[in-house]
N, C-alpha and C positions, 0 to 999 in steps of 0.2 A: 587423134589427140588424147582422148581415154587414155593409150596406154603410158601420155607422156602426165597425167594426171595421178595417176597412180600411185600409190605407196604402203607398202601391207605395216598393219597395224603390228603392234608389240604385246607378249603375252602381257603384260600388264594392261594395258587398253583394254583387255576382254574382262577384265576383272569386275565383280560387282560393284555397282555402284558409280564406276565410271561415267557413266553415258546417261544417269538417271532415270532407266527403267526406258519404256515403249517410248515416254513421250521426249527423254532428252536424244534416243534413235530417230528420231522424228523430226522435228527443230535443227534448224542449223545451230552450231555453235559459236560462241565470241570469236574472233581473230582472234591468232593465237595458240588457241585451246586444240590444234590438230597435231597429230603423235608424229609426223615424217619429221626426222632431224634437219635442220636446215643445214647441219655443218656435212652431207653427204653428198650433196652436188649444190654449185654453185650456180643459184637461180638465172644470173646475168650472166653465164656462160653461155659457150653452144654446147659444151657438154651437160647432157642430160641422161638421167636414169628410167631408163624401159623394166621390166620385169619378166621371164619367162616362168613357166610351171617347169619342176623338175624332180622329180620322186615326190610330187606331192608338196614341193615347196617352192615359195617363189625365192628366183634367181639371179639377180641382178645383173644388167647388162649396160654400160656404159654408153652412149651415142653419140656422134658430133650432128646438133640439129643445125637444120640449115633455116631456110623462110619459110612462115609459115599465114595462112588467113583466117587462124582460127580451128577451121574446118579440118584440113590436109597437112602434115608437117613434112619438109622435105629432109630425108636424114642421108648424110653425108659421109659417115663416117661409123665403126662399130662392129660389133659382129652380129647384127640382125640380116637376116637375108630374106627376101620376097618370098613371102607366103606363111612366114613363122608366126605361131599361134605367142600374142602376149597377154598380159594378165589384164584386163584392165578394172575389174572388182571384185570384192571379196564377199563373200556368204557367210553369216553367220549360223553355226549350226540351232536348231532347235534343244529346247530343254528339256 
């Protein structure tokens, strides 16, 4: 479920000042306040977006999600096949 949590940030998000230093990396943020567009996939759909790495960037991959417990999601539909590495977070590099 990680990689259906997923959504890589935008060069803008990395920019200073954004996140407020160590401590706003730290604290959750207000609702709201997180970079995934909401108009890219429709949250109350079964279609969801997974992410693969590909030259170094993530890759968007469409899904039809089926039922899920939380834990395990059953996906239905897509071009992910058994065993495919997906992205499920990002690192920030050091300065």
């Amino acid at each position: 479920n990680a990689a259906l949590r997923y959504a890589p940030t935008t060069r803008e998000s990395h920019g200073r000042g954004n996140r407020g230093g160590l401590v706003g990396m730290l604290l959750p943020r207000p609702p709201g306040m997180n970079e995934r567009k909401t108009d890219e996939v429709d949250s109350k759909s079964a279609n969801q977006r997974v992410w693969e790495l590909r030259n170094g960037q993530p890759n968007a991959i469409t899904i039809r999600q089926g039922l899920s417990d939380g834990l395990l999601t059953e996906v239905l539909g897509g071009l992910v096949e058994v065993g495919m590495e997906l992205v499920t977070e990002e690192l920030m590099p050091l300065k």
